[in-house]
N, C-alpha and C positions, 0 to 999 in steps of 0.2 A: 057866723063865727065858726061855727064845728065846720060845714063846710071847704070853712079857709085850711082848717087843722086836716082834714084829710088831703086836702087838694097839696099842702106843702108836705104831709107824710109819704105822700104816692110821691113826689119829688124825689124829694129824697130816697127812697126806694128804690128808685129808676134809676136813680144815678150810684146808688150802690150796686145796681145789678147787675152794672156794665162791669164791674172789677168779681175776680173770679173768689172763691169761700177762702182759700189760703190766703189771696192778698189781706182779706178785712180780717183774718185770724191773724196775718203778721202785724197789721196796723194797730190790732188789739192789743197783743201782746207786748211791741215797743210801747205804748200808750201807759198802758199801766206800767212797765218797770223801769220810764221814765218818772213816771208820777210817784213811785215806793221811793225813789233813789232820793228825790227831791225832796219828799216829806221827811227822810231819816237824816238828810243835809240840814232842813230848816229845823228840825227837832236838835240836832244835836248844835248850832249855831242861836238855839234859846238857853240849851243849857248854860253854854259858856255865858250868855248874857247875863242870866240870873248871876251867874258865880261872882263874876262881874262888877254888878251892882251891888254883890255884900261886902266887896271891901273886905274880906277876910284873910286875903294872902298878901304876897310881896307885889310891889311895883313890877319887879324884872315877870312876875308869871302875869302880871295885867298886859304889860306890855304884849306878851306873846299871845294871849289870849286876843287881843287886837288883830295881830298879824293871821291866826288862824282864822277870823273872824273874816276878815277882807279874803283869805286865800277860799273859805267856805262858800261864801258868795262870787268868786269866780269859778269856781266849780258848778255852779248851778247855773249859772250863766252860760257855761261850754256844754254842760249837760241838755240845756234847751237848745243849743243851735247844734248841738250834734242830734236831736230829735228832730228837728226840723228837716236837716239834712235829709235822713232815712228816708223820715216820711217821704222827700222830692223822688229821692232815687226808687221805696218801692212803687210809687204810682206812678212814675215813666217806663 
């Protein structure tokens, strides 16, 4: 078993070695401020939910808290395949 665990870290090492210390500092750093943007999208898309579910305002601000709800989750949506993206282009 450890074996297996070095044999696939040495892999993966080798295959990081072939790209230069800036590429895996830029893959780093898109990674995380894709993943900040996402968490502060999914955080603020529970608020609304909570708000939401107490029923304490009008209909017209439910409504719109809907529509921000669906526009919030297409944002995350465009934010992972614009991560994607990056990612192709900085490792070609």
């Amino acid at each position: 078993m450890i074996q297996v665990m070095v044999t696939f870290r040495s892999k993966i090492f080798l295959k990081l070695k072939k790209y230069s210390f800036m590429t895996i500092i830029s893959i780093l750093s898109l990674t995380l401020n894709t993943l900040g943007t996402i968490l502060i999208a999914y955080t603020a898309l529970r608020v609304h939910d909570r708000v939401r579910k107490d029923h304490k305002i009008d209909d017209t601000v439910l409504k719109e808290m809907r529509r921000e709800k669906f526009i919030g989750v297409s944002g995350i949506i465009f934010i992972i395949i614009s991560y994607v993206i990056q990612l192709i282009t900085i490792l070609n």
